[in-house]
C-alpha angles and dihedrals in degrees: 000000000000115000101269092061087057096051084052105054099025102110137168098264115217101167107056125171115246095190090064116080121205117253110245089228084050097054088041100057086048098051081038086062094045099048075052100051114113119262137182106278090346094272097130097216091196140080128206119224108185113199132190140159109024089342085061089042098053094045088054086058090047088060093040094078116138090015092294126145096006081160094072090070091082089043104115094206131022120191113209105209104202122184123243135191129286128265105247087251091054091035090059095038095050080054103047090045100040087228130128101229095163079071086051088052106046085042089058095040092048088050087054096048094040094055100036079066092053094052083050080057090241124136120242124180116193114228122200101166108079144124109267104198093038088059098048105055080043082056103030087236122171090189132061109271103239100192143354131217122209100205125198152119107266126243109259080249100068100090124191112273125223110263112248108191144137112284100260083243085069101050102038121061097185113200135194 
């Protein structure tokens, strides 16, 4: 698949199969093409805590409050993305230009990861509604969690769902 075909398929999975564990090649080249996502001076602000099994189970609780995301109880493997300092260069940068880019550089981490596991032909769905400090005595973290990926294959049933998105002359202004 090119990257486009990716873009086009890569959806947020609710329905995973529980039956079905992660190859551990599979989980490695997507964790391999996030460690070699882009980030602001290279400093990679950001730390990966796969969890499976009842870690996986007990992360999948931490992002159900308020009866949200029931579906990631049947989600194999959950990666915890938490957040770490700067390198000096981006510390100083972020300052200068008044500008996060620890959150650039999850987002971009977690757009890599995500569609290398879509090239794996797995199922990922971003959460950002969890419960921080849950999380990170699950995941003996020192740093706030910034995003969570539920990571799985999807049920047959989980068909792929119609695109609704801006028209692309809504989102581009090209100027000359």
């Amino acid at each position: 698949m090119n990257f486009t075909e990716i873009a086009q398929v890569r959806q947020s999975c609710r329905s995973f199969d529980s039956s079905r564990a992660i190859e551990e090649e599979k989980l490695e080249a997507i964790l391999t093409a996030a460690q070699l996502s882009p980030s602001a001076c290279n400093g990679q602000p950001y730390h990966f805590t796969v969890c499976r099994n009842n870690a996986a189970a007990d992360v999948a609780k931490a992002t159900m409050g308020m009866g949200m995301n029931k579906f990631t109880a049947d989600a194999p493997v959950m990666i915890v993305i938490s957040e770490e300092p700067y390198v000096k260069s981006a510390a100083l940068g972020a300052k200068v230009k008044g500008n996060d880019y620890r959150s650039i550089d999850i987002g971009i981490a977690a757009a890599y990861l995500t569609a290398e596991a879509t090239a794996q032909e797995l199922s990922t769905c971003i959460l950002g509604w969890f419960d921080d400090a849950k999380i990170r005595k699950i995941c003996d973290l020192h740093y706030p969690v910034r995003l969570v990926i539920a990571l799985g294959y999807a049920k047959e049933t989980d068909k792929l769902r119609k695109k609704q998105r801006k028209k692309l002359d809504e989102l581009v202004t090209k100027i000359d």
